[in-house]
C-alpha positions in Angstrom: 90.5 92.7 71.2 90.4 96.4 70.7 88.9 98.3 73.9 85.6 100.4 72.6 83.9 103.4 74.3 81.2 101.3 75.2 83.0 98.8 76.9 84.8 101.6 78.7 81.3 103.1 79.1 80.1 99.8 81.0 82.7 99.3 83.2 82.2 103.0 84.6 78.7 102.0 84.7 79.7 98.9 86.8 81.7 100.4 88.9 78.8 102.8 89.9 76.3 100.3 90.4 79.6 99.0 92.8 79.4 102.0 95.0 75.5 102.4 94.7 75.4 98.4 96.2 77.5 99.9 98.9 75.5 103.0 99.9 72.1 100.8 99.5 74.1 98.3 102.4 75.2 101.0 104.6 73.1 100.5 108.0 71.2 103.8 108.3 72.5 104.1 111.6 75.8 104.5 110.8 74.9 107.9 108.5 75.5 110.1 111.2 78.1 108.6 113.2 81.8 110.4 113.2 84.7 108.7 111.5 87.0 107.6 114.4 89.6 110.3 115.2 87.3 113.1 113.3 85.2 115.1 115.4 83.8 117.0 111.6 83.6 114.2 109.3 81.2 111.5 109.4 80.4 108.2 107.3 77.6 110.6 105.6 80.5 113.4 104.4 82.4 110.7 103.4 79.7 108.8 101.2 78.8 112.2 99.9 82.2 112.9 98.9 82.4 110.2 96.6 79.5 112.1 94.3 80.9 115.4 94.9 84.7 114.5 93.7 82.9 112.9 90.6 81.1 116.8 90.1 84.3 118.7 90.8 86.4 117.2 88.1 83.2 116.8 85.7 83.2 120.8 85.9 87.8 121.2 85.3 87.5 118.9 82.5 84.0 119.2 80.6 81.8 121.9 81.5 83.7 124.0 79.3 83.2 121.4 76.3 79.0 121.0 77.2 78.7 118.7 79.7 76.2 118.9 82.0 77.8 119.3 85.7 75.5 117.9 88.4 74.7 119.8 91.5 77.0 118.8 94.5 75.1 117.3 97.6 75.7 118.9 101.0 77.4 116.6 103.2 76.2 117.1 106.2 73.0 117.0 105.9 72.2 114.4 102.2 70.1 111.2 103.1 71.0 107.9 101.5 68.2 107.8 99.1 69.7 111.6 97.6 72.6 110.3 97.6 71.9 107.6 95.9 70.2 110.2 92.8 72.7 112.2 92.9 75.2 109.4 92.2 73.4 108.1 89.1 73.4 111.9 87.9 77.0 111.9 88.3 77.4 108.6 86.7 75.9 110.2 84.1 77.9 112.8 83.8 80.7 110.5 83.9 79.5 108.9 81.1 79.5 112.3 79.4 83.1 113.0 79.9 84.5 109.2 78.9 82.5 110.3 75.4 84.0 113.6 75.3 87.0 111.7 75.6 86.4 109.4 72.9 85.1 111.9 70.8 88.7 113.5 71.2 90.8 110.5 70.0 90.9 108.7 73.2 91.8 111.4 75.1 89.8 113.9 77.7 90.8 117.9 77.7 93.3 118.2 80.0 92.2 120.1 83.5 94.1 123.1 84.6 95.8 120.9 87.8 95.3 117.3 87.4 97.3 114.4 88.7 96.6 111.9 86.1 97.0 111.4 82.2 94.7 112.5 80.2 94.2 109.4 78.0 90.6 107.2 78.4 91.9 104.4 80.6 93.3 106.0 82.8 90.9 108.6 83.5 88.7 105.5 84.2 91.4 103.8 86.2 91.9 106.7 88.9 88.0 107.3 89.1 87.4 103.1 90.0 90.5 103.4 92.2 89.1 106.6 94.1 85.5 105.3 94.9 87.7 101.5 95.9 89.4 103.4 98.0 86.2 104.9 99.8 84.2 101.6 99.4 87.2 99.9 101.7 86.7 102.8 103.8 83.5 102.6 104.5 83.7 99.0 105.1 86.3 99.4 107.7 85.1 101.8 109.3 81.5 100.0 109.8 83.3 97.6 111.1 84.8 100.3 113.9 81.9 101.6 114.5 80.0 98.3 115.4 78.3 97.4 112.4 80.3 95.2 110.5 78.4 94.4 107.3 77.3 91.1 106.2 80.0 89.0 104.0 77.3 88.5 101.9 77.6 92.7 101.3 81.2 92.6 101.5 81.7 90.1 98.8 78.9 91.7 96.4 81.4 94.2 96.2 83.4 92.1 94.0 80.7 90.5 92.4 81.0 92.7 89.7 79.7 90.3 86.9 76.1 90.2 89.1 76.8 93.8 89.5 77.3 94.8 85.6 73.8 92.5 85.0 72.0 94.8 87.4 
């Protein structure tokens, strides 16, 4: 089976709708509450960074080549539900970049620093491992702070067939 942009294209998409599941779970009282051992960041900042990594490293490698780069979201103060916009604009602009990419041979333009290859898969390998890394975070630290979530929301995260039909 030859891998095509569009299946590349719908696992980003999955992966999204992944994080999105995660952010629509989060208890809203958790939003404001400090990450244990960080008096400055809080689940919110973390969340938040999530969409504002994804704009940061839309701008090194595509603004240049056309690509729309979505606004960053202020994470101190961004509400679940902007969040959740913002991260289907930077989805989007995801999207953008992976056609970019494919529209290069398989390969995105290269960033001035970046710590990853610049071939197709694994652009979209570090960007699902990233936003894993943050999903387990968040989980965890729910769990810390008192509000473990349901195992029904803990094991939609790996429902990602349900998730890719969503």
């Amino acid at each position: 089976m030859q891998i095509t942009t569009e299946m590349l294209i719908d696992t980003w998409r999955t992966n999204n709708r992944v994080t999105v599941y995660l952010i629509e779970n989060l208890p809203p009282e958790l939003w404001s509450m400090n990450i244990p051992g960080s008096s400055r960041r809080t689940i919110r900042s973390l969340a938040a960074h999530i969409h504002n990594v994804r704009c940061m490293w839309i701008k090194m490698i595509a603004a240049r080549h056309g690509v729309a780069v979505p606004r960053t979201v202020d994470a101190r103060t961004v509400k679940p539900s902007d969040l959740l916009r913002a991260l289907e604009r930077s989805s989007k602009g995801m999207i953008d970049v992976i056609r970019l990419g494919a529209a290069n041979g398989g390969a995105i333009p290269a960033a001035a620093w970046q710590n990853f290859p610049t071939d197709l898969v694994h652009f979209l390998n570090y960007f699902v491992a990233h936003e894993a890394h943050h999903r387990g975070q968040l989980c965890m630290l729910a769990r810390q702070l008192g509000h473990r979530l349901p195992s029904e929301v803990t094991a939609g995260l790996w429902q990602w067939k349900k998730r890719a039909r969503e």
